[in-house]
TIMAR-36925 format. One record per residue: chain; z, x, y of N, C-alpha, C in turn; residue number from 1. Coordinates in pm, whole numbers. Layout:
// TIMAR-36925
   cadena       nw       nu       nv      caw      cau      cav       cw       cu       cv   num
        A        Z        X        Y        Z        X        Y        Z        X        Y   NUM
...
// end
This chain:
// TIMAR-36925
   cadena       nw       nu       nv      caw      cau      cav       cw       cu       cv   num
        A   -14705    -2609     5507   -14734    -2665     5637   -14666    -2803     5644     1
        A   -14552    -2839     5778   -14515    -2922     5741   -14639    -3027     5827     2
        A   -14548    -3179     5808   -14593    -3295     5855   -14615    -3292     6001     3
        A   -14529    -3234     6047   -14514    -3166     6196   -14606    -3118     6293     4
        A   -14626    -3015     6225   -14740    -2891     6261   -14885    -2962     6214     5
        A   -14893    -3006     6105   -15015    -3075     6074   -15055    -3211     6197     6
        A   -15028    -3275     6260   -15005    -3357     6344   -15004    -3319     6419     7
        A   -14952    -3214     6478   -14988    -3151     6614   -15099    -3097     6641     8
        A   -15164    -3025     6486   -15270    -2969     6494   -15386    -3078     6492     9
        A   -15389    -3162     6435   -15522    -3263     6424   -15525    -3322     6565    10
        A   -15407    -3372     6611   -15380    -3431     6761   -15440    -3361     6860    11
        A   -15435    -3231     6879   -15488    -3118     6948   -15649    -3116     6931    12
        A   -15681    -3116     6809   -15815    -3102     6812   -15844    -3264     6852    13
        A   -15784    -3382     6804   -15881    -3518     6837   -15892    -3494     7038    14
        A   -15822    -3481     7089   -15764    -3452     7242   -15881    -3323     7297    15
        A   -15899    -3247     7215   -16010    -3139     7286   -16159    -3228     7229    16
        A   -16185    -3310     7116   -16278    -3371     7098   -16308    -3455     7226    17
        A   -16176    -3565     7248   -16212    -3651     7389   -16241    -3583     7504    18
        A   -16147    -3511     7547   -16196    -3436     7658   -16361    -3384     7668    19
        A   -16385    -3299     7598   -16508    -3251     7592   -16594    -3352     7590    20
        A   -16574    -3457     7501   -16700    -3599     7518   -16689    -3660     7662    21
        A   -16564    -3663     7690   -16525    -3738     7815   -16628    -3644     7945    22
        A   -16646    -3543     7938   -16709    -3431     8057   -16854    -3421     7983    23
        A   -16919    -3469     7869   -17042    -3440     7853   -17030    -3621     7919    24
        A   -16990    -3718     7869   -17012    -3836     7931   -16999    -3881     8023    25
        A   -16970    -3828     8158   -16966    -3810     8299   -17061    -3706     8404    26
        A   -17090    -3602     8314   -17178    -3493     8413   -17294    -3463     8361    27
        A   -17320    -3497     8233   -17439    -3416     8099   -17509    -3556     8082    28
        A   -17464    -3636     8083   -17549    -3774     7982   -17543    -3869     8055    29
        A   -17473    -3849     8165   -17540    -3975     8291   -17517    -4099     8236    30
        A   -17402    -4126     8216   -17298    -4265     8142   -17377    -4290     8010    31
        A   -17429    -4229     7966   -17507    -4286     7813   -17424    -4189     7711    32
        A   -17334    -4259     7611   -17240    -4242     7499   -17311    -4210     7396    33
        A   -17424    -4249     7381   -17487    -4148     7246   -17549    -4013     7272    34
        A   -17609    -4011     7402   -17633    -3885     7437   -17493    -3778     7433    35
        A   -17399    -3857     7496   -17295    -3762     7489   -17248    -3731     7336    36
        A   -17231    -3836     7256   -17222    -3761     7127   -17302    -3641     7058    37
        A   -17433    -3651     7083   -17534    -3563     7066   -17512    -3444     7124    38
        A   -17464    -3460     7226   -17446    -3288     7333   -17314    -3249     7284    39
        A   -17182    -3325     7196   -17105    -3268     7196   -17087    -3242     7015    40
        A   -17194    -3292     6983   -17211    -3226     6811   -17308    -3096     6838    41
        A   -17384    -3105     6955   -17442    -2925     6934   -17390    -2810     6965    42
        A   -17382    -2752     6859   -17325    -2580     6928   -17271    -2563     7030    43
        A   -17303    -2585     7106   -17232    -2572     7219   -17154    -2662     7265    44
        A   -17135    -2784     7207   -17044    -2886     7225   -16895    -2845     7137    45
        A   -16961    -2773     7029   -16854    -2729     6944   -16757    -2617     6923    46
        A   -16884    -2532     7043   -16786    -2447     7070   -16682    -2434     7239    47
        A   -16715    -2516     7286   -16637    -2621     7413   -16530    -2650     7309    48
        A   -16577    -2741     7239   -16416    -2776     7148   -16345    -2697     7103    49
        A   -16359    -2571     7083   -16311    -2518     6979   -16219    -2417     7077    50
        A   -16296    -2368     7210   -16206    -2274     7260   -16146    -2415     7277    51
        A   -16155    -2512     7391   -16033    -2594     7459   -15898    -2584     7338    52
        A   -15935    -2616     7196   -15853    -2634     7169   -15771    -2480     7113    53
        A   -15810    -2401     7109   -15763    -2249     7080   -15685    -2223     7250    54
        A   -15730    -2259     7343   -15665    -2247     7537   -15506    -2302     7437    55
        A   -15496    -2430     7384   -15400    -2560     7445   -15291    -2446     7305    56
        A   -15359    -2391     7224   -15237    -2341     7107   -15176    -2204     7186    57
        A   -15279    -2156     7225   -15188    -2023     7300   -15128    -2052     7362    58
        A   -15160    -2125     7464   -15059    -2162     7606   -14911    -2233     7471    59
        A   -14916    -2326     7463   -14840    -2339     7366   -14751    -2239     7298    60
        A   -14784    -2108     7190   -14722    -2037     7210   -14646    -1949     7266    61
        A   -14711    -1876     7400   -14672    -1827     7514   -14574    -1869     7578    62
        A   -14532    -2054     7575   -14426    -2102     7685   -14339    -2139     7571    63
        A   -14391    -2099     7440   -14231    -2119     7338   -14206    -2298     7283    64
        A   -14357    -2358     7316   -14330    -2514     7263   -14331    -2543     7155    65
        A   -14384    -2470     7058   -14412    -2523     6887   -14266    -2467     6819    66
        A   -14236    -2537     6736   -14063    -2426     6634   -14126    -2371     6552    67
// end
């Protein structure tokens, strides 16, 4: 695995981490940042993360962006 791909991959997941905190910390937790951490370490916060970031690799493959 290069340096490359490893970097793209952690980048991808930190980016589906924000996002997802960013939408529990706007609609779920009513501007309070620890609540939103809390909603986005449960199960279901994790699995929000996990497809977003499984959406951003397919699309990715599909339009031919990764070498």
């Amino acid at each position: 695995m290069s340096a490359y791909l490893l970097g793209n991959l952690l980048g991808r997941l930190v980016l589906s981490y924000a996002l997802i905190w960013l939408v529990m910390w706007l609609m779920l937790a009513r501007l309070n940042w620890r609540d939103a951490f809390r909603r986005t370490h449960h199960w279901s916060g994790v699995i929000a993360i996990t497809t977003t970031f499984l959406i951003g690799l397919i699309a990715t493959q599909t339009n031919g962006g990764a070498p």
